[in-house]
C-alpha positions in Angstrom: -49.9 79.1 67.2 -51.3 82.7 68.3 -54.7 83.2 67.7 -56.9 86.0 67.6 -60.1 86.9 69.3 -62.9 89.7 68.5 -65.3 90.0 71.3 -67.7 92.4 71.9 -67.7 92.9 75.7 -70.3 94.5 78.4 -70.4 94.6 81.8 -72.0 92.0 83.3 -73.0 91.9 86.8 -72.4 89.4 89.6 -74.2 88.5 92.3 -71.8 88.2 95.2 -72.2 86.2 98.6 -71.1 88.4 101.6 -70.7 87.3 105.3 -73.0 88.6 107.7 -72.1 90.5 110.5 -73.5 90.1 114.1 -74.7 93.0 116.1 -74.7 95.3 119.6 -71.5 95.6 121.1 -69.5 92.8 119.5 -67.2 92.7 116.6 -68.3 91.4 113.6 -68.5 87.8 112.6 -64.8 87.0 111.3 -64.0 85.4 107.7 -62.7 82.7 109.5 -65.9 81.7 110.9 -68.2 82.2 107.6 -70.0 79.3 106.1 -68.1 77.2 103.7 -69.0 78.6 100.6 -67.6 82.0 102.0 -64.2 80.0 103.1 -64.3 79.3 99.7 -64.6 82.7 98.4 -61.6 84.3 100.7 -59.7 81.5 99.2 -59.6 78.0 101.8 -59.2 77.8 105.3 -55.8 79.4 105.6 -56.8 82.5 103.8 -59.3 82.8 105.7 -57.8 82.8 109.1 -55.0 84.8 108.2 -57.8 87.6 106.9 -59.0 87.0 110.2 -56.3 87.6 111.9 -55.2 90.8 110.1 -59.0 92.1 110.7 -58.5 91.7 114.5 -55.2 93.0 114.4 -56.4 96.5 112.7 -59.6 96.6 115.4 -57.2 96.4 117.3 -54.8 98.8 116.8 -57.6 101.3 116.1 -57.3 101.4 112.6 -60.3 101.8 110.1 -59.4 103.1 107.1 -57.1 102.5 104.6 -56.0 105.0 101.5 -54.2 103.3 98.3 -53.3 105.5 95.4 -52.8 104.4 91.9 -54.7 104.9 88.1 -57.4 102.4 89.0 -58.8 103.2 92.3 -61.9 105.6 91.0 -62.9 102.4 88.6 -62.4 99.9 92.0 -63.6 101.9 94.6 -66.9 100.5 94.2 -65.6 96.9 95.3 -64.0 98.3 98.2 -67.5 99.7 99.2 -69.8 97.0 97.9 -67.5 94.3 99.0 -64.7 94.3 101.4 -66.2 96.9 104.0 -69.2 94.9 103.6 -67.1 91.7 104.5 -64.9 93.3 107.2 -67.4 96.1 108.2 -65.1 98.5 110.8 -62.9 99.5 108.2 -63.6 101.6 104.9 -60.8 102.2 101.9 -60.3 105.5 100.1 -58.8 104.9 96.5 -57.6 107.6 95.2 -56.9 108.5 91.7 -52.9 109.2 91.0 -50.7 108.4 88.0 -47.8 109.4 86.5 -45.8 112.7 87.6 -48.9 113.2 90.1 -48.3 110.1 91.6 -44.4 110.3 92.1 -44.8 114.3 93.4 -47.2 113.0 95.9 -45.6 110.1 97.6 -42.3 112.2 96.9 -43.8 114.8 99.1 -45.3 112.5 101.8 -41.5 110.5 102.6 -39.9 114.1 102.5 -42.3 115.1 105.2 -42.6 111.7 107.2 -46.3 112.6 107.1 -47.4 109.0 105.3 -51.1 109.6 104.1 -51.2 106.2 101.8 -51.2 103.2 103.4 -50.9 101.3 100.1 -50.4 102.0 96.3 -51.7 99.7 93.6 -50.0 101.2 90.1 -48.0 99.9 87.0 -44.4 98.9 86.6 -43.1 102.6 85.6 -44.7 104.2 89.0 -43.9 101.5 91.3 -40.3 100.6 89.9 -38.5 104.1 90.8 -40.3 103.5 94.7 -38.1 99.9 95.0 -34.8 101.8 94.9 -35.8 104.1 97.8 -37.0 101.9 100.3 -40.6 103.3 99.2 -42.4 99.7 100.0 -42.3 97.2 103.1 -41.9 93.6 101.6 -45.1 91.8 102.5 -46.5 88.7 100.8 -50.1 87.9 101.2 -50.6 84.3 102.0 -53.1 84.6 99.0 -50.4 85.3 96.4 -48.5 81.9 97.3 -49.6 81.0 93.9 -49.0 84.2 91.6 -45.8 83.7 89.2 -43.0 85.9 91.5 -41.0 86.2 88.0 -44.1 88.1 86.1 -46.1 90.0 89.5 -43.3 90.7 91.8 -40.0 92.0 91.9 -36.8 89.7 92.2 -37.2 90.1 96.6 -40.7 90.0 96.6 -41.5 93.4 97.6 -44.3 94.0 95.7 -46.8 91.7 94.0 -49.9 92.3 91.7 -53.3 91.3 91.7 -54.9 92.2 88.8 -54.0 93.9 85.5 -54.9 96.2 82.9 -55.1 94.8 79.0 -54.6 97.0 76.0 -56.4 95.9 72.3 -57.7 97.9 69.9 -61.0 100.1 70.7 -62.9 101.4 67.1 -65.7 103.0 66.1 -68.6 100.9 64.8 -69.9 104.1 62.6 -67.1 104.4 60.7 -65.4 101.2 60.7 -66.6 97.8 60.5 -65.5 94.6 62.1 -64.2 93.4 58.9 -61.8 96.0 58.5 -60.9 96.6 62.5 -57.2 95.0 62.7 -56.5 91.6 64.1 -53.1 91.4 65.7 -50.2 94.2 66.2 -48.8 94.0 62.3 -52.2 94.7 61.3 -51.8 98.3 62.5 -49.5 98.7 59.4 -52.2 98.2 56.8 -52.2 101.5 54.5 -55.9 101.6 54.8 -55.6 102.8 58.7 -53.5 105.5 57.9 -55.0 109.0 59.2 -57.2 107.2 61.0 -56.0 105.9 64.5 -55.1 108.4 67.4 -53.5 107.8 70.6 -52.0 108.8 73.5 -48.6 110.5 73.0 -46.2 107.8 72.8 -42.9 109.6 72.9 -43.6 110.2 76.2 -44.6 107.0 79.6 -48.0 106.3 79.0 -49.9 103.6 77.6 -48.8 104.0 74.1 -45.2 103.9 75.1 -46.0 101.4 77.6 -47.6 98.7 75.2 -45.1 99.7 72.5 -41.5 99.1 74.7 -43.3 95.8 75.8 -43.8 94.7 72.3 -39.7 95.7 71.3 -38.7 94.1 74.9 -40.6 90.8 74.1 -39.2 90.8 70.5 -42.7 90.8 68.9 -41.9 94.1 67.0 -39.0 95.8 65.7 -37.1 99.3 65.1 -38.9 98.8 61.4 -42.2 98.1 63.0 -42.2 101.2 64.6 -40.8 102.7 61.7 -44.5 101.9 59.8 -46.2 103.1 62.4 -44.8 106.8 62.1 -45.8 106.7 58.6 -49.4 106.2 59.7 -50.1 109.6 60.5 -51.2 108.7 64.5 -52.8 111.9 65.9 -51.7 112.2 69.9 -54.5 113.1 72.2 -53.8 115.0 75.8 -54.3 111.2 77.4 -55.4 107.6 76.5 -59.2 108.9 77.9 -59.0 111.8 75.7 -57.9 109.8 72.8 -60.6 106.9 73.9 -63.3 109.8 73.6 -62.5 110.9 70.1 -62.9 107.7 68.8 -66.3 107.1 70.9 -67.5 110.6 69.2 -66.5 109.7 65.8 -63.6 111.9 65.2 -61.3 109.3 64.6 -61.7 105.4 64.0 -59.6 103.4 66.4 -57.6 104.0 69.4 -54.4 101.6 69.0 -53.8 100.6 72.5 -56.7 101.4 75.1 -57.1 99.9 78.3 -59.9 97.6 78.3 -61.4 99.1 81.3 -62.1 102.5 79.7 -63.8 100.3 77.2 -66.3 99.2 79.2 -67.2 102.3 80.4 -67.6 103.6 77.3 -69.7 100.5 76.0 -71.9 100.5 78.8 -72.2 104.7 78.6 -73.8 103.8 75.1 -70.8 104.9 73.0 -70.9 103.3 69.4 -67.8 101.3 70.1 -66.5 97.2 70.1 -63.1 96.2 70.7 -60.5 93.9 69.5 -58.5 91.8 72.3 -55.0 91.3 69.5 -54.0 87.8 71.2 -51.9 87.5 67.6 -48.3 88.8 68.6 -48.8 88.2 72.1 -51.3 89.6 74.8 -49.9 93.2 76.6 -51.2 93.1 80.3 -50.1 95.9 82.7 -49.5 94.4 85.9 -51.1 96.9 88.8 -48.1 96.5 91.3 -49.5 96.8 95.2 -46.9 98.0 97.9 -47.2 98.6 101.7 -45.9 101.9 102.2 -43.1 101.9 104.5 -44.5 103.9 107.4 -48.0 103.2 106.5 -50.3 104.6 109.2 -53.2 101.5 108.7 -50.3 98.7 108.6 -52.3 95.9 109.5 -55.4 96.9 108.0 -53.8 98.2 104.7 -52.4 94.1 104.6 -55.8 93.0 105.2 -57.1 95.1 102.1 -53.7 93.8 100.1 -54.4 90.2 101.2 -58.3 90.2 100.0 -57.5 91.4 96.6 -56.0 88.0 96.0 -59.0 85.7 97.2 -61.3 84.3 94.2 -64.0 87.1 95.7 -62.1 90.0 94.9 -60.3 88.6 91.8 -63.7 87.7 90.2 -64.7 91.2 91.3 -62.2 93.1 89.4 -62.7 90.9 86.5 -66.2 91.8 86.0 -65.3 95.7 86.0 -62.6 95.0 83.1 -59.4 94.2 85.4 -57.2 91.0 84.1 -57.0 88.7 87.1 -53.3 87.6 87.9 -53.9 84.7 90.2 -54.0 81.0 88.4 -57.1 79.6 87.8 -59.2 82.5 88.1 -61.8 83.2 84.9 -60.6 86.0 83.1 -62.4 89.4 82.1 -66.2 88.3 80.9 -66.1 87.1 77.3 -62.6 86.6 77.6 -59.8 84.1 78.1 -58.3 83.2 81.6 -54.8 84.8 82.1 -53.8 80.8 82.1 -54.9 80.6 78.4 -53.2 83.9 76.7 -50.1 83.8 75.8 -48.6 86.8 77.1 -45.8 89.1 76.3 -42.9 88.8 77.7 -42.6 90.3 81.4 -40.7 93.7 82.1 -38.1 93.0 84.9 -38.6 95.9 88.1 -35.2 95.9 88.5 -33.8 96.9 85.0 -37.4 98.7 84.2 -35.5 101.8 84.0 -32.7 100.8 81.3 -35.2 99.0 79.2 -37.8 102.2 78.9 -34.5 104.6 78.4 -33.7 102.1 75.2 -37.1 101.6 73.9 -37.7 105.4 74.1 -34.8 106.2 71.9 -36.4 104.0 69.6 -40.0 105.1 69.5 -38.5 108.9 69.7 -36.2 108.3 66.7 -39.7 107.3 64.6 -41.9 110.0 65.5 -39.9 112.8 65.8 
């Protein structure tokens, strides 16, 4: 039986154990030759010599940097600083922010040109899907994902695999609603009493709206008539999911029906009046945030070290804490919230027929609102 959790989360900060470095002229003490506990951290003793061995590889091919693009990178950019160049000091990683139409035009632009600025993109199913059919991605399996679920993180050749994830509950305003009335599970977002009251992102239109909406008709856990009562509740569209995620936090509107649970906790901890509900009833929508080598990449080696570290327990752990779902088993999930082992989860988009499935599911939503 599904059941449903209301937690109030923060941010809650981690104290993280980084290997130390030795100095003058030599290269940096390798992962492979940290203390145990830091084996431990990267993930054993084969994760660790194979981060070892990419690190030496980049030194010595001369790279030190690494760009990704994708929606998360401003919120993770902080890990890659605080962490991984701290662990593998000669190399620094730029994230930069890109979704959507930006993200396509821009890695559109770079294969046109042959001029390859990202090394490595870390996005969700609709941006990384289109990039399989056009040879967009070098196939490339850290050793650290041997234990991620290929059928839910990857795509059928195992191109692409994700690390972490975005999850999407309810976010509401604690001035004008109380926890009593905040829904529970997806149905509950047909109660009459929400009606005028919940504002979103546009959903006839990719976004997270649509997203969450074509994952609940794909898994079966809503239907053409559930989407039919959720016309009649008088959603107001925002510009974005932020935009929409800020009128509730000023009071404008009462619940946002599908924000990421990031955003939440950068609203919670900017002091914004706001709790959130984590709907578990009707299965759990995670986003997976798909990572591909760029074919061409100018940092190969050093953008696969940076791809390989986000699957060891230290980086996993790390994007927990700022609000990112682990994917790899056995990890603890968000703070205050289940591990991915103990949700049960909506049923996973496939890459390959992404397309088809969103063209079906839009005609749907479309047919509701419009």
């Amino acid at each position: 039986m599904r059941t449903t959790l209301k937690v109030a989360s923060g941010i809650v900060a981690v104290a993280f154990l980084l290997t130390g470095c030795s100095g003058g002229e030599t290269a940096p003490a390798a992962p492979g030759a940290a203390p145990g506990d830091d084996v431990e951290l990267l993930g054993g003793e084969e994760a660790a010599a194979a981060l070892d061995e990419l690190y030496q590889e980049a030194l010595d091919a001369g790279e030190t940097t690494v760009t990704i693009y994708g929606p998360g990178e401003t919120d993770k950019q902080s890990l890659y600083d605080d962490l991984f160049s701290a662990r593998f000091p000669e190399i620094s990683v730029k994230g930069v922010y890109l979704l959507g139409p930006d993200y396509a035009a821009k890695l559109e632009a770079e294969f046109a040109s042959g001029q390859h600025v990202a090394d490595l993109v870390q996005a969700g199913d609709t941006s990384i899907a289109p990039g399989l059919g056009q040879d967009y991605y070098e196939a490339f399996q850290p050793v650290t994902a041997g234990e991620v679920d290929q059928e839910s993180y990857s795509d059928e050749n195992g191109t692409v695999w994700a690390a972490s994830g975005t999850a999407f509950g309810y976010m509401y305003n604690t001035n004008e609603m109380s926890a009593d009335e905040a829904p529970s599970g997806w149905e509950d977002l047909l109660d009459p009493a929400l009606a005028g009251r919940i504002t979103t992102d546009d959903v006839t239109r990719n976004g997270a709206g649509f997203g969450t909406l074509s994952h609940l008709l794909w898994d079966g856990a809503a239907d053409a008539d559930f989407i039919e009562g959720l016309a009649a509740q008088d959603i107001v569209f925002q510009a974005s999911s932020p935009a929409a995620g800020n009128a509730v936090a000023t009071g404008e509107y009462a619940l946002q029906s599908w924000y990421p649970m990031p955003f939440f906790m950068r609203d919670k901890a900017a002091g914004a009046p706001v709790e959130y509900v984590f709907p578990t009833e009707g299965g759990v929508h995670i986003s997976p945030h798909y990572l591909g080598l760029i074919n061409g990449a100018p940092n190969p080696a050093a953008a696969k070290l940076l791809m390989t570290w986000l699957f060891t327990p230290e980086a996993q752990q790390a994007m927990a804490e700022i609000g990112y779902y682990p994917l790899v088993p056995g990890q603890e999930g968000v703070p205050g919230y289940p591990s991915i082992d103990d949700l049960e989860l909506l049923k996973p988009f496939s890459l390959t027929d992404l397309s088809t499935i969103n063209a079906q599911n839009l005609e749907i939503v479309q047919g509701a609102f419009n």
